[in-house]
VOGU-3710 file (C-alpha; in Angstrom, 3 decimals, decimal comma):
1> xxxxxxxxxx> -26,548/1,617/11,857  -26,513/-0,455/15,146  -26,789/1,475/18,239  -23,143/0,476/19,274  -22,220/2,160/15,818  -23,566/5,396/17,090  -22,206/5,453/20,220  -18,717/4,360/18,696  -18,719/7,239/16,132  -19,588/9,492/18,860
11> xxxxxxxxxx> -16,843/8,746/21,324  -14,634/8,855/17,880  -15,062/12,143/16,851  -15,092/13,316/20,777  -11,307/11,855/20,665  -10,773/13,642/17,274  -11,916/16,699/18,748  -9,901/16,666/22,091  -6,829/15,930/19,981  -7,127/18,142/17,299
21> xxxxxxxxxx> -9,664/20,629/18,463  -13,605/21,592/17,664  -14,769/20,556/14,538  -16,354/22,778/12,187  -20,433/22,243/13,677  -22,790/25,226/13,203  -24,648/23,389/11,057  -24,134/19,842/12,736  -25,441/21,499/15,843  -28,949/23,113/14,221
31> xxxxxxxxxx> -29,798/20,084/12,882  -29,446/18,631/16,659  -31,396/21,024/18,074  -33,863/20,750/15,479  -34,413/17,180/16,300  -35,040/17,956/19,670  -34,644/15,088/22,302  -32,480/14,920/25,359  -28,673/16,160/25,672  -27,668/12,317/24,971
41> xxxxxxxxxx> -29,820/11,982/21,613  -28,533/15,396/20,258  -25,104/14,598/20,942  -25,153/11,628/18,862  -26,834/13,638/16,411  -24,366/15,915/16,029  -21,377/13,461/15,845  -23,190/11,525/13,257  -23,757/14,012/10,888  -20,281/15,498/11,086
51> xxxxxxxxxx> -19,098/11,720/11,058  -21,108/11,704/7,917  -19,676/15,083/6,515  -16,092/13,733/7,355  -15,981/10,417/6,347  -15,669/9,070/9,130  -18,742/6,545/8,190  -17,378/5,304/5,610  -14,358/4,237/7,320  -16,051/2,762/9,999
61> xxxxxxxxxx> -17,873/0,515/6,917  -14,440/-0,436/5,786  -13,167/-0,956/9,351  -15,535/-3,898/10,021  -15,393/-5,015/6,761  -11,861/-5,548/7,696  -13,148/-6,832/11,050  -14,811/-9,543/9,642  -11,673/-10,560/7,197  -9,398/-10,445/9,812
71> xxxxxxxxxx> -11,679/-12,862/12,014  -11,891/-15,162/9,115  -7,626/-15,058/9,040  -7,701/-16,271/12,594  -10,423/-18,676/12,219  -8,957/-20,369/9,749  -5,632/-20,516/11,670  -7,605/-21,742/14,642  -8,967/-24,214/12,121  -5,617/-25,215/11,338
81> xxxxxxxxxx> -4,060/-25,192/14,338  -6,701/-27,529/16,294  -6,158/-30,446/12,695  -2,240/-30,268/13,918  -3,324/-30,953/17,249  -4,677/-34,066/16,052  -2,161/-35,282/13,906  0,738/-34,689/16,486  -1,176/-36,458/18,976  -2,020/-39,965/16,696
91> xxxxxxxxxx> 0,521/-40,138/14,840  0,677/-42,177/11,627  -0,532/-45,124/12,994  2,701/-47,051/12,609  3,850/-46,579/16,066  1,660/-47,416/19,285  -0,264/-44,108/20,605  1,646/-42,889/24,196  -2,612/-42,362/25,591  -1,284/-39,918/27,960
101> xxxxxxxxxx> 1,048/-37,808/25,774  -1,903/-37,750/23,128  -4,076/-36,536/25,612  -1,338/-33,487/26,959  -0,922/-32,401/22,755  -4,636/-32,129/22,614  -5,482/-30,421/25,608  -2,181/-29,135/27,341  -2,244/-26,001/26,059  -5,639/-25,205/25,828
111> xxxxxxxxxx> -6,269/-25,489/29,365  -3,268/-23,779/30,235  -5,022/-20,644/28,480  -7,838/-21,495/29,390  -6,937/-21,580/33,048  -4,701/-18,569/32,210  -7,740/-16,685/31,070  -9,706/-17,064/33,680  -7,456/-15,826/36,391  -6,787/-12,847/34,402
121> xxxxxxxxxx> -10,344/-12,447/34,076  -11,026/-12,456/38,103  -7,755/-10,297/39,315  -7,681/-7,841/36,232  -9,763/-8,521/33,392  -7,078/-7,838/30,579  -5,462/-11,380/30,226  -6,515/-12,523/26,274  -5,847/-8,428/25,408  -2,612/-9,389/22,823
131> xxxxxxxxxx> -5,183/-11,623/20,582  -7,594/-8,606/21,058  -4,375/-6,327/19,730  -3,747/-8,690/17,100  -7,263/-8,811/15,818  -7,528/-4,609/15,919  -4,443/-4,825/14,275  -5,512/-6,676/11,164  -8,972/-5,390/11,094  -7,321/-1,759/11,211
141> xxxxxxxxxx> -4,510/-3,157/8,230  -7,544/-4,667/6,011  -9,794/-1,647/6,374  -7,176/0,113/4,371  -8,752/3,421/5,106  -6,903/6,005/6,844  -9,535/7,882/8,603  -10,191/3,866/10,327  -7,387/4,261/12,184  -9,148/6,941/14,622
151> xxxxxxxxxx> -11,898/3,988/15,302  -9,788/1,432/17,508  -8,747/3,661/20,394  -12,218/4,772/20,654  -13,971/1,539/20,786  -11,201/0,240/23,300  -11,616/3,225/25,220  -16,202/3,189/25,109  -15,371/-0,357/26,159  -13,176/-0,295/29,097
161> xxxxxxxxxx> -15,320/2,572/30,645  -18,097/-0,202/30,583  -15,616/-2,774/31,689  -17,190/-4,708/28,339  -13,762/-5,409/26,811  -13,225/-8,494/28,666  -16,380/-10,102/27,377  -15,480/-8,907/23,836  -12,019/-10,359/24,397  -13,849/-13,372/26,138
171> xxxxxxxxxx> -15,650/-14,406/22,771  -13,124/-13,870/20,587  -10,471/-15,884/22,381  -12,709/-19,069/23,568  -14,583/-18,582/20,287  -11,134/-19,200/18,058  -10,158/-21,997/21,036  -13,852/-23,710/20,608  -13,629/-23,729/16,606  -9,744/-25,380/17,171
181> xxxxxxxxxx> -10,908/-27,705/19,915  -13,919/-28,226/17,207  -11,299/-29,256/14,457  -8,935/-31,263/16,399  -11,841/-33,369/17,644  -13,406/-33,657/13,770  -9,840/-34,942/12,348  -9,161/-37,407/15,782  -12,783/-39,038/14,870  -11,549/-38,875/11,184
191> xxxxxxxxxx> -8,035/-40,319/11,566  -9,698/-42,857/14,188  -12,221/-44,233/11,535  -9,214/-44,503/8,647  -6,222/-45,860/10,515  -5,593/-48,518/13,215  -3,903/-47,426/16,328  -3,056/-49,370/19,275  -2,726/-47,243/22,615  -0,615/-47,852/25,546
201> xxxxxxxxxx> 1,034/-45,779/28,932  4,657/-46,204/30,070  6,087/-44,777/33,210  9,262/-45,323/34,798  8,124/-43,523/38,836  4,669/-44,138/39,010  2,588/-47,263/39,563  -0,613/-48,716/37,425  -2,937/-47,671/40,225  -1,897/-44,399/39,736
211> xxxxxxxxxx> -2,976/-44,620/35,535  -6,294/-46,569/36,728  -7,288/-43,641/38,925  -6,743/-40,976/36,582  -8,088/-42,609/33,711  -11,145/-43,435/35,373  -11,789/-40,131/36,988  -10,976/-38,411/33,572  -13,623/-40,540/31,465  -16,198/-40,507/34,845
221> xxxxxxxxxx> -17,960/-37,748/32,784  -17,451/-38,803/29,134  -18,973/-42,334/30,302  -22,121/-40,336/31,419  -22,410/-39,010/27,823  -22,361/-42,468/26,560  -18,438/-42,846/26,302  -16,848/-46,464/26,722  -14,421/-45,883/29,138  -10,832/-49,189/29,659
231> xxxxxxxxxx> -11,762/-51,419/32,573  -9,043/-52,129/34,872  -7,692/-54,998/33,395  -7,200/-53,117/30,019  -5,609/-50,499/31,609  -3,080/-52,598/33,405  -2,324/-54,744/30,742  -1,592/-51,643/28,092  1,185/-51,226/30,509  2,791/-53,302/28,288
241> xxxxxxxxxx> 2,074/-53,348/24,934  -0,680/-51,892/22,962  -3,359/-54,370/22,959  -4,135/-56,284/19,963  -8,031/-56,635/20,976  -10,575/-54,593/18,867  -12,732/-54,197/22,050  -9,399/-52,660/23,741  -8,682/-50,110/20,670  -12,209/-49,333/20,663
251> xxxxxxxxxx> -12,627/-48,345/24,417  -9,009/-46,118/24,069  -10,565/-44,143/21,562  -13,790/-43,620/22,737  -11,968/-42,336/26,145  -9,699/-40,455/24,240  -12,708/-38,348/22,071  -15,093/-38,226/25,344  -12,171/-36,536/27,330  -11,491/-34,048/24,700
261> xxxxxxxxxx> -15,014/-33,535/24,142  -15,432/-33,070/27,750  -12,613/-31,231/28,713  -12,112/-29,382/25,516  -14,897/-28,200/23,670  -17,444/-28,118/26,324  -15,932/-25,970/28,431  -14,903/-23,244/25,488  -18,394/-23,172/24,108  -19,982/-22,416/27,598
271> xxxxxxxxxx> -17,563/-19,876/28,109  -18,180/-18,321/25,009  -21,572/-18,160/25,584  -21,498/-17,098/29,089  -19,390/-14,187/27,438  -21,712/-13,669/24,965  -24,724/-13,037/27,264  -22,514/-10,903/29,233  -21,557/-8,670/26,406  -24,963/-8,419/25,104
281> xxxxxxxxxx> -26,315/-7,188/28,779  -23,743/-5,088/29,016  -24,221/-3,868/25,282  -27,738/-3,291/26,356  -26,821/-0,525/28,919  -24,213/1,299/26,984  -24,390/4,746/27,609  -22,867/8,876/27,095  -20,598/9,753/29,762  -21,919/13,029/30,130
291> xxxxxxxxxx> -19,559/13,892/32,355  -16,311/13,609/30,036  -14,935/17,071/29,280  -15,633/16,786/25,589  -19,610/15,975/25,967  -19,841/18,063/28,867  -19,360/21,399/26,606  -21,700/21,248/24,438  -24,472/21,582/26,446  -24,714/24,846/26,112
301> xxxxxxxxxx> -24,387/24,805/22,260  -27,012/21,539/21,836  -29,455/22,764/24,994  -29,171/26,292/25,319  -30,679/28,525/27,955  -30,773/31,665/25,199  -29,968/30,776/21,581  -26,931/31,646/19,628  -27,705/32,855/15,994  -25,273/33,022/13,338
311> xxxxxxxxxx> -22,072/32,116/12,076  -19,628/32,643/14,369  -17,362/29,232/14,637  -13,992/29,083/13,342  -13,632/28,725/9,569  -12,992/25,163/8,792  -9,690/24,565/6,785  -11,373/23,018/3,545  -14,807/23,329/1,798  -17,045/20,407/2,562
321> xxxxxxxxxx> -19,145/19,247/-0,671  -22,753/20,125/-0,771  -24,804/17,223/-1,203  -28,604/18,077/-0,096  -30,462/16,324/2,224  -33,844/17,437/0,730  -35,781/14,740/-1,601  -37,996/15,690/-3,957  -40,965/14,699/-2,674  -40,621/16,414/0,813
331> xxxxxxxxxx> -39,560/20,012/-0,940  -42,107/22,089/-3,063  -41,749/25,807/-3,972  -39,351/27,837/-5,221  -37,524/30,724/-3,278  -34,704/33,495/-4,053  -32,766/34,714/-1,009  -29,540/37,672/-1,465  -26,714/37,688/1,335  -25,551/40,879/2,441
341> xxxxxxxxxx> -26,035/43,198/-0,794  -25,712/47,141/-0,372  -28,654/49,060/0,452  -27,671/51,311/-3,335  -29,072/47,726/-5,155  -32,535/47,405/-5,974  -33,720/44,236/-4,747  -35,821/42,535/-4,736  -36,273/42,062/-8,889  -39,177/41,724/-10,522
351> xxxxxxxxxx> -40,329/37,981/-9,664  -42,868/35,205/-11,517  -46,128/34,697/-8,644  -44,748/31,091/-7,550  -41,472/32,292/-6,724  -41,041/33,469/-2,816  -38,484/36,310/-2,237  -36,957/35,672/1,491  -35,193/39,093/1,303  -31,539/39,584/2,118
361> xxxxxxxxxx> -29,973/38,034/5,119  -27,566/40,924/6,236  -27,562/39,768/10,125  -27,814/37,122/12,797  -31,183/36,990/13,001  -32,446/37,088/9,913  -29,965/34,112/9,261  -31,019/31,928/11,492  -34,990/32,914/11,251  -34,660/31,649/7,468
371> xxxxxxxxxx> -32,340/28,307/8,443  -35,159/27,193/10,909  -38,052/27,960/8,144  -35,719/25,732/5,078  -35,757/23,236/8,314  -39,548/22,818/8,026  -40,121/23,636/5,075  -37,456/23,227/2,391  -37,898/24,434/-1,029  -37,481/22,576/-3,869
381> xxxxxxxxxx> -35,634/25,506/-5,750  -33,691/27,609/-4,190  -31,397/30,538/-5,762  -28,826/32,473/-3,765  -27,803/35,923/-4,608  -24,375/37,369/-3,687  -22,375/40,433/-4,468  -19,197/39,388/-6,219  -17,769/42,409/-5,421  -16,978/41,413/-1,904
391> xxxxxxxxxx> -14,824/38,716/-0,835  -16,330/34,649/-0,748  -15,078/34,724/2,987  -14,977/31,518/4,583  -18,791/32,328/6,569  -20,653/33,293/3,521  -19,356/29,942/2,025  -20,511/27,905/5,072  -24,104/29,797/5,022  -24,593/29,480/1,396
401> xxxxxxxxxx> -23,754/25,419/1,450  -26,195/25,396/4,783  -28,863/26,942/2,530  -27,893/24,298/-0,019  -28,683/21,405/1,932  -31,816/22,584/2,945  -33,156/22,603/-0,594  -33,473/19,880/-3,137  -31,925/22,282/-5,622  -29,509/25,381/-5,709
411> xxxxxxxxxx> -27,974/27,684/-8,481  -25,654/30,561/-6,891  -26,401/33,878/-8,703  -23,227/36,299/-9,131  -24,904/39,633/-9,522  -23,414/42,106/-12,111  -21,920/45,012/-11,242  -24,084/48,049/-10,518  -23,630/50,653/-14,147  -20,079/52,104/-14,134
421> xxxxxxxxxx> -18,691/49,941/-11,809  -16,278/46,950/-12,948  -15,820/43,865/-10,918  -12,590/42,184/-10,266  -11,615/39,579/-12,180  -9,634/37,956/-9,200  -12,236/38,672/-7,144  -14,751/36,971/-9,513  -12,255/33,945/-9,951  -12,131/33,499/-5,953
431> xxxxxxxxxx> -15,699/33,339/-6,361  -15,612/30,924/-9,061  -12,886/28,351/-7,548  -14,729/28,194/-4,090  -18,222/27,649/-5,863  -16,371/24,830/-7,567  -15,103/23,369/-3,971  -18,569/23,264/-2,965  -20,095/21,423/-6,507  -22,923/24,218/-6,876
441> xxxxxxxxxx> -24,113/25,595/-9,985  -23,516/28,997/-10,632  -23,888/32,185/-13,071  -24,294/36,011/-13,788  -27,832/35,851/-14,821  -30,473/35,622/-12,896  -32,268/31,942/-13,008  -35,676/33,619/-12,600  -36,931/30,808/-15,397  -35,511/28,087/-13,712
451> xxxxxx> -37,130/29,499/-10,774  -40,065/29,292/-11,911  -39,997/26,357/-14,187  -37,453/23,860/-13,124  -35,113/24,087/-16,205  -33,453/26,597/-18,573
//
């Protein structure tokens, strides 16, 4: 994951959250401060792991994937485009080639946009922003991921704020314009090697000097390159008729491929590079606004002055599936922990000498004191006892899938009622549907064997 990645999923899920509201984070924000590091680095910590919870990774996997289809779409139409250049501008060979109007079909256009381009560029740096569209729209289309569609507006938006965009939009438009220019100039040399053309001028207001100067000043560069360029009394007399002289063809067509070389893909690939080494500058110094509302409040939550302990964010409005972040080889140990049982339950029971009891966490405190030991040291077994006879509320759920990640292995243990007592079998079944959600192992015995062991 690039740094630009980062930063893009973290001004994504600040838009999702300024939309839609604050995300579900206790954990997301623990893990942060665990980290440590400066406001910035947390931050991105944060967004990346709930990016990771919600899938918003994946998309953005898809999303360039779809990038880089939908930049081969236009290259190829580039490609296409810059061959029918060529061909309108030759001809099939059975008529004499108009120099001028071969030089306008090759060229015209380009340097329209181009010029286009770079006044936009100077007065407002947007002009080139509907190919920009067009490529965010296809990338967005072949991504075919829903969740992708929450990635464009927040790259546009991390770019404009660094006024990068118009170097982004900078390669991609003199990048497509270089690989046409590129293709036009590969079939002119191709159709010039295969077919014999003669080349002429016509003009009914203007006078030969008038051709002579302009030809000359157009292939003064091209003929420092090496490019043959008409003498003056080949110029004058293609006035007429296309000249039947092989040195006369020859020194048409080299003018003709010098000036598009010179005037057409020269110029696009030093813009695109100049763009490049602007974007990659600018890429270099790409920052957190930590002065936008939605980074600005959690300060307090990442950086505290006096910690927070406990559960006490808004239930989220589905179960997240467990998947630990523990490996094998950095766990070791086996623990059993209970969550808010009655003080009429004996507990802790009877327990084999390599299995740790970490009591019962009935408070704030005693929470969080445990979350920040899994953090550093993480178990490699870990067994969670709860009371079936209350209700699997929404912040037992969340603390018993935090204690899940922290371990490389979790059963849940639904304790039996305590003699002459019944539990509720709708109660149980709530229990059993939400342990589901979360993927975790679960049942009324206790798994003091696995404890110990590691199996049944």
């Amino acid at each position: 994951m690039t740094e630009l990645n980062n930063l893009w999923l973290t001004e994504t899920i600040r838009l999702r959250e300024e939309h839609a509201g604050p995300l579900e984070d206790l954990e997301a924000n623990r893990l942060a401060r665990n980290a440590g590091g400066d406001l910035p680095t947390r931050i991105q910590r944060r967004a990346l792991w709930l990016a990771e919870r919600d899938g918003l990774s994946d998309a953005l996997k898809h999303w360039l994937q779809g990038a880089r289809l939908a930049l081969l779409v236009l290259a190829v139409l580039a490609v296409v485009s810059g061959a029918g250049l060529a061909f309108a501008a030759l001809g099939d060979g059975q008529m004499p080639v108009n120099v001028f109007w071969a030089l306008g079909s090759l060229l015209g256009l380009n340097l329209i946009l181009l010029l286009s381009w770079a006044l936009g560029l100077v007065f407002a740096g947007e002009h080139g922003a509907s190919l920009g569209r067009l490529w965010l729209w296809l990338s967005e289309k072949l991504a075919r991921d829903a969740k992708a569609a929450q990635l464009a507006p927040a790259l546009i938006l991390m770019l404009q704020r660094h006024k990068l965009n118009r170097w982004a939009i900078g390669i991609l438009v003199n990048s497509l314009w270089l690989l046409a220019m590129l293709s036009a100039l590969a079939i002119l040399l191709t159709l010039l090697a295969t077919r014999r053309y003669g080349f002429v001028w016509e003009t009914t207001i203007l006078s030969a000097d008038t051709f002579i100067t302009v030809t000359q000043a157009l292939g003064a560069l091209p003929s420092l390159l090496g490019f043959n360029v008409p003498t003056v009394e080949m110029i004058r007399a293609s006035g007429d008729a296309a000249l039947n002289i092989e040195s006369a063809r020859q020194a048409w067509a080299t003018w003709l491929v010098g000036v598009l070389l010179v005037c057409g893909v020269v110029p696009r690939l030093l813009l695109a590079a100049f763009c490049l080494w602007r974007w990659k500058t600018g890429q270099a110094s790409l920052h957190l606004d930590l002065n936008l509302p939605g980074y600005a409040q959690l300060r307090e939550r990442l950086m505290p002055t006096s910690e927070r302990l406990g559960i006490s964010d808004a239930a989220p409005e589905q179960l997240h599936r467990v998947e630990s972040g523990v490996s094998d080889q950095q766990s070791d140990g086996a623990l059993l922990v209970a969550i808010e049982l009655d003080d009429q339950r004996p507990w802790p029971p009877p327990l084999p000498k390599n299995v740790s009891n970490a009591g019962v966490l009935d408070s704030r405190e005693s929470r969080h004191k445990l979350l920040e030991q899994l953090s550093r040291f993480p178990p490699a077994r870990l067994a969670i006892a709860c009371d079936p006879r209350r209700s699997p509320d929404r912040g037992s759920l969340a603390l018993i899938a935090e204690l899940a990640r922290s371990a490389s292995a979790t059963r849940v243990w639904l304790l039996q009622a305590p003699p002459g007592e019944a539990l509720d079998a709708e109660r149980l079944g709530d229990w059993h549907v939400a342990l589901q959600q979360l993927e975790l192992p679960f049942a009324d015995c206790a798994p003091l064997n696995w404890l110990e062991t590691g199996h049944d």
